[in-house]
C-alpha positions as a LaTeX table, in Angstrom:
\begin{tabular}{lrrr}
\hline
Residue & $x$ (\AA) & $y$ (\AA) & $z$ (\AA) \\
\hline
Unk1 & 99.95 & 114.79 & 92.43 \\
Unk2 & 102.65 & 113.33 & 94.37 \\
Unk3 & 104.68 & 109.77 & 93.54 \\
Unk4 & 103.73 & 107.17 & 96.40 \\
Unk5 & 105.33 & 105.75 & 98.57 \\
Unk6 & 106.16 & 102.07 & 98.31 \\
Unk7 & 103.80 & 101.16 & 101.45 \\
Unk8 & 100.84 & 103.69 & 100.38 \\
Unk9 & 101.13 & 102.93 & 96.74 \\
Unk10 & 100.62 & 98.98 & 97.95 \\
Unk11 & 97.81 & 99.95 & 100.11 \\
Unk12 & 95.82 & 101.72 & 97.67 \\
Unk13 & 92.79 & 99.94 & 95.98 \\
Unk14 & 93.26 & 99.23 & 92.06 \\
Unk15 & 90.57 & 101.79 & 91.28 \\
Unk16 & 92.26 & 104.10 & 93.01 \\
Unk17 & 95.54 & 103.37 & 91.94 \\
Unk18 & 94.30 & 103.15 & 88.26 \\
Unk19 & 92.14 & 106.66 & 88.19 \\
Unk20 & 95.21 & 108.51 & 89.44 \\
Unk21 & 97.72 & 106.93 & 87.29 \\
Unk22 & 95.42 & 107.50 & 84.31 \\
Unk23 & 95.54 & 111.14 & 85.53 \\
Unk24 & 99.03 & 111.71 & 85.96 \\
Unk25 & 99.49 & 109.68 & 82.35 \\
Unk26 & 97.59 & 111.97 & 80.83 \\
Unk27 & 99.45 & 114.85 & 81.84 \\
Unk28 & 102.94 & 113.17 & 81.44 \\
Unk29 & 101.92 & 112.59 & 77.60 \\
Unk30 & 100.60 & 116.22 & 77.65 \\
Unk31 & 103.98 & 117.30 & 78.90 \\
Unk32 & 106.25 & 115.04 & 76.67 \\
Unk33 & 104.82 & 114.24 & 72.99 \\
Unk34 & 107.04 & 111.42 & 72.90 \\
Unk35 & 105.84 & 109.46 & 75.44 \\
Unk36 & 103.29 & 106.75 & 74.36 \\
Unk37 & 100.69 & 104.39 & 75.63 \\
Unk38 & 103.20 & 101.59 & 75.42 \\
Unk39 & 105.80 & 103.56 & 77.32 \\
Unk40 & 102.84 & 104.37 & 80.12 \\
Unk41 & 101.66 & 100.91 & 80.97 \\
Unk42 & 101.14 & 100.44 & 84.19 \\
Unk43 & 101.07 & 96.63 & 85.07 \\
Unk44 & 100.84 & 95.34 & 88.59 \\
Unk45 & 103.96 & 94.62 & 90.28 \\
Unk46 & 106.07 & 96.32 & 87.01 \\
Unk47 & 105.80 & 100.04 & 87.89 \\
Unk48 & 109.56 & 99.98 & 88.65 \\
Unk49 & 110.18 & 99.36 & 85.22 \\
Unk50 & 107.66 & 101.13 & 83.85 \\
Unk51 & 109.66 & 104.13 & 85.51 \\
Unk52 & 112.90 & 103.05 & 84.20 \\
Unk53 & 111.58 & 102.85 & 80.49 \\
Unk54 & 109.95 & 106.40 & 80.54 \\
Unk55 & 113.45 & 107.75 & 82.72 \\
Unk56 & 115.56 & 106.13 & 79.85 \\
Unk57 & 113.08 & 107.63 & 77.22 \\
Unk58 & 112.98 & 111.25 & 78.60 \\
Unk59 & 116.99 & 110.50 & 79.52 \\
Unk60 & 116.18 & 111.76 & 83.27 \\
Unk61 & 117.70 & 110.33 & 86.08 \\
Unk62 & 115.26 & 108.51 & 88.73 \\
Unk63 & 114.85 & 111.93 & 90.81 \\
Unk64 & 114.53 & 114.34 & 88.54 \\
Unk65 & 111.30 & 112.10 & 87.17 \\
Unk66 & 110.26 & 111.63 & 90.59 \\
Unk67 & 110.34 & 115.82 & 90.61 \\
Unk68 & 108.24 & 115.73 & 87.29 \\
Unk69 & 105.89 & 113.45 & 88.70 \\
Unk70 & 105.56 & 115.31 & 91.43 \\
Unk71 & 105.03 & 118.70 & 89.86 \\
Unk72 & 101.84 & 117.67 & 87.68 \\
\hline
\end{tabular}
C-alpha cells in the first residue's frame, strides 16, 4: 500500500481512509515492536504529525518512512 497523495488522501471518504490506515497500522506495529497505539493515531487534519512522531521514534528521515510505508 502506497502513502497518498495530499489531494487523493483529502478526497478519500473517512471509511476509506480509516480501513486502510488501520491496515497499514497494523503492519507498521508488526514491523516495529516499538511503535504503539498512541504513536499510530490518526486524527483528522494531524497526520503530518502523526508522521513526524513515528519518523522521530523509528529515527528515519521523512523519505525513508515514506519508502516503509510504501513497501507494506
Amino acid at each position: 500500500m502506497k502513502i497518498l497523495s495530499q489531494q487523493k488522501f483529502k478526497k478519500m471518504n473517512k471509511t476509506e481512509l480509516k480501513g486502510n490506515w488501520l491496515e497499514q497500522k497494523g503492519k507498521l506495529k508488526e514491523k516495529f515492536a516499538v511503535l504503539t497505539d498512541d504513536d499510530l493515531l490518526f486524527e483528522q487534519g494531524k497526520k503530518e504529525e502523526m508522521l513526524g512522531k513515528i519518523q522521530v521514534k523509528l529515527g528515519k528521515t521523512k523519505e525513508e518512512l515514506q519508502k516503509i510505508i510504501e513497501a507494506l
